[in-house]
N, CA, C and O atoms as a Tinker XYZ file with bonds, in Angstrom:
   264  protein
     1  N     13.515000  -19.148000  -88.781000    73     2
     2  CA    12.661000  -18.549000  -87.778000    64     1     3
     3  C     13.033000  -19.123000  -86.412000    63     2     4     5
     4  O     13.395000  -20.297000  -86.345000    81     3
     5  N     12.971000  -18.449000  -85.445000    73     3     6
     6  CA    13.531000  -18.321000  -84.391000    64     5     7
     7  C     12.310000  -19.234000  -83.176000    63     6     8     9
     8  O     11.170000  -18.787000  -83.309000    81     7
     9  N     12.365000  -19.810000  -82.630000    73     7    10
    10  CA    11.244000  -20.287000  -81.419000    64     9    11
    11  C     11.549000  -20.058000  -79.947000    63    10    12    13
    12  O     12.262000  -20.893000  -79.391000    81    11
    13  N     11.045000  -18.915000  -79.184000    73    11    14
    14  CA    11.847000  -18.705000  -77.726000    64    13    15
    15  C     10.905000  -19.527000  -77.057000    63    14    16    17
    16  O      9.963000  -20.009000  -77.686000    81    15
    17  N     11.043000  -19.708000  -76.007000    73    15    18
    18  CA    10.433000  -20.230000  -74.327000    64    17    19
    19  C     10.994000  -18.606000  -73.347000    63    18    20    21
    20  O     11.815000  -17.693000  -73.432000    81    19
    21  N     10.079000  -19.015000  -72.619000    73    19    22
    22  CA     9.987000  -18.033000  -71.406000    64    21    23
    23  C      9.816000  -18.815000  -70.449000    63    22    24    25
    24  O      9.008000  -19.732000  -70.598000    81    23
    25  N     10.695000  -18.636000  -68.907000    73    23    26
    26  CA    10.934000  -19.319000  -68.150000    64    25    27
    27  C     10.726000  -18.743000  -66.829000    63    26    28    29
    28  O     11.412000  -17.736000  -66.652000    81    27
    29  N     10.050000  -19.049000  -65.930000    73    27    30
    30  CA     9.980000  -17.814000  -64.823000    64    29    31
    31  C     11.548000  -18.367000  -63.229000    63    30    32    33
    32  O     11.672000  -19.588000  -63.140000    81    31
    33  N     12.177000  -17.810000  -62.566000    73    31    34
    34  CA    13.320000  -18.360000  -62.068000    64    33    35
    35  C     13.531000  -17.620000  -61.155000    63    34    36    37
    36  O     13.871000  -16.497000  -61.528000    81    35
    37  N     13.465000  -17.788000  -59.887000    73    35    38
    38  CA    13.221000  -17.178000  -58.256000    64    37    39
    39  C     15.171000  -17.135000  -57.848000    63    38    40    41
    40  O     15.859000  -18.084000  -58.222000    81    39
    41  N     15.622000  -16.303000  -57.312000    73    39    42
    42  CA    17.262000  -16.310000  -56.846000    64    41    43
    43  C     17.018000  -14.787000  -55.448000    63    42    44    45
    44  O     16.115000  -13.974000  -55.250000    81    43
    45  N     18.020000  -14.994000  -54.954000    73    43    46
    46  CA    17.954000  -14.380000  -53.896000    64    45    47
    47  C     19.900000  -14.194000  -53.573000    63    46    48    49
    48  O     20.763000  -15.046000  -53.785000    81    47
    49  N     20.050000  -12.988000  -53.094000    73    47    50
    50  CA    21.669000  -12.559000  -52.439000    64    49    51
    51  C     21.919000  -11.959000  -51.486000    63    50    52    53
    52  O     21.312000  -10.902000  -51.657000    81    51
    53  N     22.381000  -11.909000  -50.628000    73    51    54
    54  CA    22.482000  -11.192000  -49.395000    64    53    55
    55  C     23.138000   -9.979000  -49.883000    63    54    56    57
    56  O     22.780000   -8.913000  -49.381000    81    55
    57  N     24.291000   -9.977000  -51.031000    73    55    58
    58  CA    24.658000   -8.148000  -51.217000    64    57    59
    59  C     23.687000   -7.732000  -52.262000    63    58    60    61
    60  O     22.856000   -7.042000  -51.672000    81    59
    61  N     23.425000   -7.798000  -53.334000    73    59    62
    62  CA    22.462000   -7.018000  -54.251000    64    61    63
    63  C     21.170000   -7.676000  -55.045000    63    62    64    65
    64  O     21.262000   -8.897000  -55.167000    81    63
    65  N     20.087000   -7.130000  -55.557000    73    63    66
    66  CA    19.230000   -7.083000  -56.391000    64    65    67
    67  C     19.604000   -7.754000  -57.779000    63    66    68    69
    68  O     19.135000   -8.703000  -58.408000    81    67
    69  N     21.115000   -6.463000  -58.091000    73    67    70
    70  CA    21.839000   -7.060000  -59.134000    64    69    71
    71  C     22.610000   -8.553000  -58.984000    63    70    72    73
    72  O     22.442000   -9.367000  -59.891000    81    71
    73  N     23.271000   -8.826000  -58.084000    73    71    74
    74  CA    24.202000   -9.887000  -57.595000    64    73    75
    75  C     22.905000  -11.059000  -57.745000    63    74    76    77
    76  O     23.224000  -12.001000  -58.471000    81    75
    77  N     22.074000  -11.105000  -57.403000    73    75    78
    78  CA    20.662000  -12.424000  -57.132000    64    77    79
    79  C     20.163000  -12.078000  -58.728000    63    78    80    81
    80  O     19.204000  -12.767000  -59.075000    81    79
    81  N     20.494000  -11.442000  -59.405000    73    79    82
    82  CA    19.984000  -11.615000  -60.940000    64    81    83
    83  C     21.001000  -12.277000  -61.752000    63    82    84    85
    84  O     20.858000  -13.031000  -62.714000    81    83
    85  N     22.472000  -11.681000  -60.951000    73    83    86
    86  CA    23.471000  -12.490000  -61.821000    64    85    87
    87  C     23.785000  -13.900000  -61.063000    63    86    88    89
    88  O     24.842000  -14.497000  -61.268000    81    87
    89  N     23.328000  -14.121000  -60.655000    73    87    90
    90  CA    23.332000  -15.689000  -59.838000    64    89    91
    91  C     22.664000  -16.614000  -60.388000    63    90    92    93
    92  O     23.192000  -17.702000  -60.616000    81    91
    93  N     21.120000  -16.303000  -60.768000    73    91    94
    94  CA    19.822000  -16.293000  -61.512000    64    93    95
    95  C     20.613000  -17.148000  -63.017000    63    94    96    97
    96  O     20.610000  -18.317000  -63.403000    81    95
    97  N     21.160000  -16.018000  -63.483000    73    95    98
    98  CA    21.440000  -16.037000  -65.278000    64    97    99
    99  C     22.536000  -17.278000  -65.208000    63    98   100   101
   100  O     22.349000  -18.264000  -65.921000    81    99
   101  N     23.775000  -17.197000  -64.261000    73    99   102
   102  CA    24.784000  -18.039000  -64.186000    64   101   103
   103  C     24.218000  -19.190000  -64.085000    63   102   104   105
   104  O     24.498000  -20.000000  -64.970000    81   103
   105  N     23.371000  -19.567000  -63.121000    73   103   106
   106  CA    22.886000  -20.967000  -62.707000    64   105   107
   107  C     22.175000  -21.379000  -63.700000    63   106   108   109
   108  O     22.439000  -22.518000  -64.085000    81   107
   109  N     21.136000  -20.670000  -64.384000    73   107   110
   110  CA    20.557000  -21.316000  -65.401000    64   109   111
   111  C     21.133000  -21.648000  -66.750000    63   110   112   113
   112  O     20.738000  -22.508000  -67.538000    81   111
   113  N     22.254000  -20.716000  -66.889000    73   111   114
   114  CA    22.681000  -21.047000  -68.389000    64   113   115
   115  C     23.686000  -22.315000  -68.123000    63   114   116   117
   116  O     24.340000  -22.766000  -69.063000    81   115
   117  N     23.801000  -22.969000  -66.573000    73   115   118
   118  CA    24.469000  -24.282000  -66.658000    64   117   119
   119  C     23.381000  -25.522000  -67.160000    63   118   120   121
   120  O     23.681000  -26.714000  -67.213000    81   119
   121  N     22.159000  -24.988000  -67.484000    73   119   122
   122  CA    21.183000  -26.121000  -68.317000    64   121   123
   123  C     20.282000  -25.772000  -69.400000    63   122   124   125
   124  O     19.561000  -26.566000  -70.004000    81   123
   125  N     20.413000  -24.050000  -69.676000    73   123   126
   126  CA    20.070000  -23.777000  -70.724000    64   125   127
   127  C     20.976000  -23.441000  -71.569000    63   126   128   129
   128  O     22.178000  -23.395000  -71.305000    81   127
   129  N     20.436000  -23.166000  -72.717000    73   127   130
   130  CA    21.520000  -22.538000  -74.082000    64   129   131
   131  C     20.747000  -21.550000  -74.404000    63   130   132   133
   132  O     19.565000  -21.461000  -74.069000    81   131
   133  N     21.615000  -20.420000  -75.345000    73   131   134
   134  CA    20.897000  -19.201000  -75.941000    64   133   135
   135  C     19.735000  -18.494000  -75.340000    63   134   136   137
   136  O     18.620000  -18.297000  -75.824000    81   135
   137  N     20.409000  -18.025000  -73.752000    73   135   138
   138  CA    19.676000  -17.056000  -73.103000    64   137   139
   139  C     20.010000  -16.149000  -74.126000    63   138   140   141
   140  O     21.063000  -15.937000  -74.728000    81   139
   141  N     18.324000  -15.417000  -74.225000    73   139   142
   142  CA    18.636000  -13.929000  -75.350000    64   141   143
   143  C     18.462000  -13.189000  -74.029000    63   142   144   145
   144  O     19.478000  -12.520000  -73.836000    81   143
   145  N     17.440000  -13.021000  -72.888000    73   143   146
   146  CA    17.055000  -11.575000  -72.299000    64   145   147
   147  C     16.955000  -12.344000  -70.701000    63   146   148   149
   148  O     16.837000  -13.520000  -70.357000    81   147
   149  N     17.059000  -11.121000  -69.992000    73   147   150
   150  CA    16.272000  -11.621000  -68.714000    64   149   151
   151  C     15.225000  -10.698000  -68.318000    63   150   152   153
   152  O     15.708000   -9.576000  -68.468000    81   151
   153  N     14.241000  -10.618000  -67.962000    73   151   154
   154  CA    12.813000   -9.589000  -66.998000    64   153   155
   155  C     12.776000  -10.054000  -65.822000    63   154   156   157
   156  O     12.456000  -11.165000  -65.398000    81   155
   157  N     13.315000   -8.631000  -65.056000    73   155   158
   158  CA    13.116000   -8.042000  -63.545000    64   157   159
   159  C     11.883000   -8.508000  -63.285000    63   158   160   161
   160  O     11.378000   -7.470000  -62.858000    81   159
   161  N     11.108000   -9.243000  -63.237000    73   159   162
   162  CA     9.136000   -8.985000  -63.046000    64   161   163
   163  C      9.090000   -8.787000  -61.393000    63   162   164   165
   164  O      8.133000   -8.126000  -60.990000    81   163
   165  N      9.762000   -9.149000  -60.673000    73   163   166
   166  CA     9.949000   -8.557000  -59.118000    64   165   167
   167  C     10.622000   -8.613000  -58.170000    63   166   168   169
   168  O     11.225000   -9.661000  -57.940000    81   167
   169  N     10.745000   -7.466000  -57.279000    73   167   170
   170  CA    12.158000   -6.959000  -56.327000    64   169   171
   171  C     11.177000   -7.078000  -54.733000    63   170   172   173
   172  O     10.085000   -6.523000  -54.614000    81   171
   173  N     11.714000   -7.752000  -53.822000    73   171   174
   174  CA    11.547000   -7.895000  -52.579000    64   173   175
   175  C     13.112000   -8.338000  -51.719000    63   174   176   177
   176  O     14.059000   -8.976000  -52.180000    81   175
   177  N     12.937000   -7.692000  -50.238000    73   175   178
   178  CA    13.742000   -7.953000  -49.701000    64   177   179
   179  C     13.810000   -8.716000  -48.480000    63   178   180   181
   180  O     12.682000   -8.374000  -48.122000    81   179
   181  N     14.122000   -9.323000  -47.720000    73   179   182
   182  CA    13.935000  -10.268000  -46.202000    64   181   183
   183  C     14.552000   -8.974000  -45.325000    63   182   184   185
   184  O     15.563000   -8.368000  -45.680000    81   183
   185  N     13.762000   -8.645000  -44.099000    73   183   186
   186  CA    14.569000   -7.728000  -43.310000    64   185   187
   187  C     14.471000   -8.625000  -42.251000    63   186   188   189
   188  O     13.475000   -9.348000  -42.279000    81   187
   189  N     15.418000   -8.799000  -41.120000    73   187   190
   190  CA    15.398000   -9.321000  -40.165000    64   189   191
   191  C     16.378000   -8.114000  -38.957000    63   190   192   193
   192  O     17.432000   -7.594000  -39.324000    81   191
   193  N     15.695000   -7.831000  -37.388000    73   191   194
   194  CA    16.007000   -6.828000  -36.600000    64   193   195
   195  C     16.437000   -5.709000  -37.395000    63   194   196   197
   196  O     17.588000   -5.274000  -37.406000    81   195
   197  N     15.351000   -5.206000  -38.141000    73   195   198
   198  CA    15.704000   -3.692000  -38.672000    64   197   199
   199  C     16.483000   -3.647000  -39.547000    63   198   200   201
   200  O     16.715000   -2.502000  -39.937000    81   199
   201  N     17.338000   -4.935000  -40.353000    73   199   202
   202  CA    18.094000   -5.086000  -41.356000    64   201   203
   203  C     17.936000   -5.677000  -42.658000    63   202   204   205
   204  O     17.772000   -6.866000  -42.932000    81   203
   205  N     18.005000   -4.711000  -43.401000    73   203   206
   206  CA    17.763000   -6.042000  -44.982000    64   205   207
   207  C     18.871000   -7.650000  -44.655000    63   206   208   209
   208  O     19.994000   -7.764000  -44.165000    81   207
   209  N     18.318000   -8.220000  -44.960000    73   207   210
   210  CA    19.405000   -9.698000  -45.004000    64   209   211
   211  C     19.624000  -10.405000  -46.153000    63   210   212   213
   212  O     20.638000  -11.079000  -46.339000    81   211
   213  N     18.594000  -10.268000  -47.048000    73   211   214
   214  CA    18.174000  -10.968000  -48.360000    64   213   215
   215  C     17.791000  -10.123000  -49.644000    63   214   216   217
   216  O     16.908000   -9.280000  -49.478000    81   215
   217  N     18.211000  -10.217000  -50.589000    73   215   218
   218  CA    17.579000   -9.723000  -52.056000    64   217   219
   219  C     17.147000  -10.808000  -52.990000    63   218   220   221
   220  O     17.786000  -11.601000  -53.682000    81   219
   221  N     15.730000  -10.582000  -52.782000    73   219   222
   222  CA    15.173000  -11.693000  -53.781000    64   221   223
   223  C     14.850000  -11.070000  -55.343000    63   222   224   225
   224  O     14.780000   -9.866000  -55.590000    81   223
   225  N     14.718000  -11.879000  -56.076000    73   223   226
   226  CA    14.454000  -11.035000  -57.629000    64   225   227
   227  C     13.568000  -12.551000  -58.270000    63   226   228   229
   228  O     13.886000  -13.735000  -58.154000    81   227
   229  N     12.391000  -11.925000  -58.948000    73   227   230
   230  CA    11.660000  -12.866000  -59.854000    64   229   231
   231  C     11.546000  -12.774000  -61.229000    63   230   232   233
   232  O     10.670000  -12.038000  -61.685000    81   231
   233  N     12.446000  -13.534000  -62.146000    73   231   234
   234  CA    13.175000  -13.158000  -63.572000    64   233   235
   235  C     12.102000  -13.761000  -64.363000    63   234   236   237
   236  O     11.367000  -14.602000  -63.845000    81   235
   237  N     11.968000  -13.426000  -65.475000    73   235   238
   238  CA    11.723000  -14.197000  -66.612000    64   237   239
   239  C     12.610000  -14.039000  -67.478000    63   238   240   241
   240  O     12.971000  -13.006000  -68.042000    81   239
   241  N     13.225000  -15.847000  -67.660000    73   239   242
   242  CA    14.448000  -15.928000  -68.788000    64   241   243
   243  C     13.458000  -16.297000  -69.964000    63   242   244   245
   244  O     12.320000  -16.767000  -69.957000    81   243
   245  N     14.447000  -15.851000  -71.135000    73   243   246
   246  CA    14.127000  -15.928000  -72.636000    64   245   247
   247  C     15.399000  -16.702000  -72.953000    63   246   248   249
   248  O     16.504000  -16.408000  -72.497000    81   247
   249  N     15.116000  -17.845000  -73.876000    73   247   250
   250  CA    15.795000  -18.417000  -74.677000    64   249   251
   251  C     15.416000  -19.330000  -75.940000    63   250   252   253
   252  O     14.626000  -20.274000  -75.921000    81   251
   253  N     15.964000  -18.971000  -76.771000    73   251   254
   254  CA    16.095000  -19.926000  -78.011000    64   253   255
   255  C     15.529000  -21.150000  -77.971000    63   254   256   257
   256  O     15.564000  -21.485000  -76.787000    81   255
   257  N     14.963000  -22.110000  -78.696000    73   255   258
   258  CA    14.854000  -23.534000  -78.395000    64   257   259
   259  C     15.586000  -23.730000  -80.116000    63   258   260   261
   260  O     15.227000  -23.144000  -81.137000    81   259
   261  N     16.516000  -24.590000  -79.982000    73   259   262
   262  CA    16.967000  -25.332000  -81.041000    64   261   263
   263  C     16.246000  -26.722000  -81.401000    63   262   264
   264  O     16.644000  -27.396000  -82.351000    81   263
């Protein structure tokens, strides 16, 4: 039988939504093991003079506990 944790994990990118999720997953699996999933739970952006500048994303990682 399997035991997950759920982890909540804030990242942000100046080119994408996607790019600050895969930043997210990279950085954490340098101290976790057996990420199974990640959850989008929320999309905001920083605009500064009329310009997006920032993509923030608020994940919840899933992983295994051995």
């Amino acid at each position: 039988m399997a035991v997950l944790k759920v982890i909540e994990v804030l990242s942000s990118s100046e080119k994408s939504w996607e790019d600050a999720t895969r930043k997210a997953v990279a950085k954490a699996s340098q101290s976790l093991k057996n990420i199974r999933s990640v959850y989008v739970q929320d999309q905001s952006a920083s605009v500064k003079n009329n310009e997006v500048t920032e993509f923030r994303v608020n994940l919840k990682v899933t992983f295994e506990i051995e």
